[in-house]
C-alpha positions as a Markdown table, in Angstrom:
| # | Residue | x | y | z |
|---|---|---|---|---|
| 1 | Unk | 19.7 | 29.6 | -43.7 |
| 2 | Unk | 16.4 | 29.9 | -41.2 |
| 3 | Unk | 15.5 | 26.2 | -42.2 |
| 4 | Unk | 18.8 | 25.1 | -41.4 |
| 5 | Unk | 18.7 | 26.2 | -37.8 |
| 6 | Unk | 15.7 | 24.9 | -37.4 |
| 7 | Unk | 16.0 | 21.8 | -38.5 |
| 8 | Unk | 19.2 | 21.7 | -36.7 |
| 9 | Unk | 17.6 | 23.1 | -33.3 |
| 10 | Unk | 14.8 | 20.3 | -33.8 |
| 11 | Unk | 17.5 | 17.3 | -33.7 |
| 12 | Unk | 19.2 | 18.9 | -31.0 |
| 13 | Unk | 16.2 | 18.8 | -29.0 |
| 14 | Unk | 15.2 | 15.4 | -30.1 |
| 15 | Unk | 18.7 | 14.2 | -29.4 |
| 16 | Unk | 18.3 | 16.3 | -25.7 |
| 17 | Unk | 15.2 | 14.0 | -25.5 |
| 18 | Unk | 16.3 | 10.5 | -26.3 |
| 19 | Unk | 18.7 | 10.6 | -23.7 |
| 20 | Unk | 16.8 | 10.5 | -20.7 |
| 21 | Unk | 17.3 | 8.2 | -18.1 |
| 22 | Unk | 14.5 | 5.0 | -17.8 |
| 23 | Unk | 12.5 | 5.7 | -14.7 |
| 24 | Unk | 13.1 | 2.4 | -12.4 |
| 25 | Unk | 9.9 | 0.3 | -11.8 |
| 26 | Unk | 8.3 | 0.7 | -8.7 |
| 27 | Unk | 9.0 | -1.5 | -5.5 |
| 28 | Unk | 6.0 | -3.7 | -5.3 |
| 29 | Unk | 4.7 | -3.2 | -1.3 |
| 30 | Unk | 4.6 | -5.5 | 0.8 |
| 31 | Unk | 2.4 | -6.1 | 3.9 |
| 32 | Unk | 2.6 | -8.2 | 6.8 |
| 33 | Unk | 0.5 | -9.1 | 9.9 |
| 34 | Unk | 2.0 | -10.5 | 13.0 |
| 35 | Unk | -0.7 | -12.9 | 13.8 |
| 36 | Unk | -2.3 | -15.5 | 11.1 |
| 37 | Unk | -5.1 | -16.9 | 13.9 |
| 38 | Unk | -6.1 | -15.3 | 16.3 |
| 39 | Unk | -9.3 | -16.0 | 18.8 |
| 40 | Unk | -10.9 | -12.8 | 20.4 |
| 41 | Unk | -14.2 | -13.6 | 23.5 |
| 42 | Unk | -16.6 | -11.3 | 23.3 |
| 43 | Unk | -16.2 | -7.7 | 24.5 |
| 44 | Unk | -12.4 | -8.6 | 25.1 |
| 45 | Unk | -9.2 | -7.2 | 22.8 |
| 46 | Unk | -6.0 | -8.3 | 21.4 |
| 47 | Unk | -3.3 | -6.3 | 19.6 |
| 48 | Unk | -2.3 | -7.4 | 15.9 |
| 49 | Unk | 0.3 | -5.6 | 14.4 |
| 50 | Unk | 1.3 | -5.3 | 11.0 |
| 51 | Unk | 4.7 | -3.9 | 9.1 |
| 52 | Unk | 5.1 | -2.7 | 5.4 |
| 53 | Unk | 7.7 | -1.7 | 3.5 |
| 54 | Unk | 6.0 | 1.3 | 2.1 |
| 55 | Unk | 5.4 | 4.9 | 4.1 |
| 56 | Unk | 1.5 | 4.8 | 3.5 |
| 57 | Unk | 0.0 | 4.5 | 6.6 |
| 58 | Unk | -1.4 | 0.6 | 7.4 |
| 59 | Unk | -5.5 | 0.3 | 7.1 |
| 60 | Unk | -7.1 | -3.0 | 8.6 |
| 61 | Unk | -10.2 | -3.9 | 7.1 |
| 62 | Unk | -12.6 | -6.3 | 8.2 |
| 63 | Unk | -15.2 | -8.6 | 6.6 |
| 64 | Unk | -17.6 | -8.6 | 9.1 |
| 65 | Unk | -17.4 | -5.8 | 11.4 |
| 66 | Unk | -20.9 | -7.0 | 13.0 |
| 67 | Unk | -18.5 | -9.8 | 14.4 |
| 68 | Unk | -15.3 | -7.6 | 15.3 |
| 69 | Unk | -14.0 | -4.7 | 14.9 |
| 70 | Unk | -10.5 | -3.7 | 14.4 |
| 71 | Unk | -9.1 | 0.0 | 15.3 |
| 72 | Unk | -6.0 | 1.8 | 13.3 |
| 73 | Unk | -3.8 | 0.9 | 15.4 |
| 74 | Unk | -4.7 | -2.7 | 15.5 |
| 75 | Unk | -7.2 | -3.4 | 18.1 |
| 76 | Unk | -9.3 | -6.2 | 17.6 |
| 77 | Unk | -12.4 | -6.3 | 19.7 |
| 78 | Unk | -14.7 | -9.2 | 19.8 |
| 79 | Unk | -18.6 | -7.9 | 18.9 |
| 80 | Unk | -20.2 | -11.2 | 18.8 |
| 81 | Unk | -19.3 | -15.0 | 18.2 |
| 82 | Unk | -18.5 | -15.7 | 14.2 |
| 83 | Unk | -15.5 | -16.0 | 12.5 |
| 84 | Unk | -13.8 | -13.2 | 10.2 |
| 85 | Unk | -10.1 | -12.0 | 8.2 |
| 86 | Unk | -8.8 | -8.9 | 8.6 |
| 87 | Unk | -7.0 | -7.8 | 5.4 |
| 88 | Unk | -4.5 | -4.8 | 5.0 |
């Protein structure tokens, strides 16, 4: 009779189990930034802003800080003249 139950408590929880709910799939994030050229003189700023469908906060990085620099809040500030990207 132990066996019994206990086989029949094992398919319980194996039945329990099997009908969980799939976990949805993620929504893939999405970043955008307001400006695709900009030009920035020497010592001189602009303001880029960027939006995202996600609640991480926004990180610009830049390729060549040596020729800008780019704050967190999206201040661009000309170091020297070059040409760089700013990616998200």
């Amino acid at each position: 009779m132990k066996k019994v139950l206990a086989l029949l408590a094992i398919a319980t929880m194996g039945l329990v189990a099997c009908n969980k709910q799939p976990t949805p799939a993620p929504t893939p994030t999405t970043a955008t930034i307001t400006a695709s050229d900009v030009t920035v003189e020497v010592g001189k700023t602009v303001q880029v802003n960027a939006t995202t469908n996600s609640t991480a906060p926004i990180s610009f990085i830049v390729d060549d800080s040596g020729t800008y620099t780019v704050s967190d809040a999206g201040v661009v500030t000309g170091v020297k003249a070059g040409n760089g990207s700013i990616l998200l």
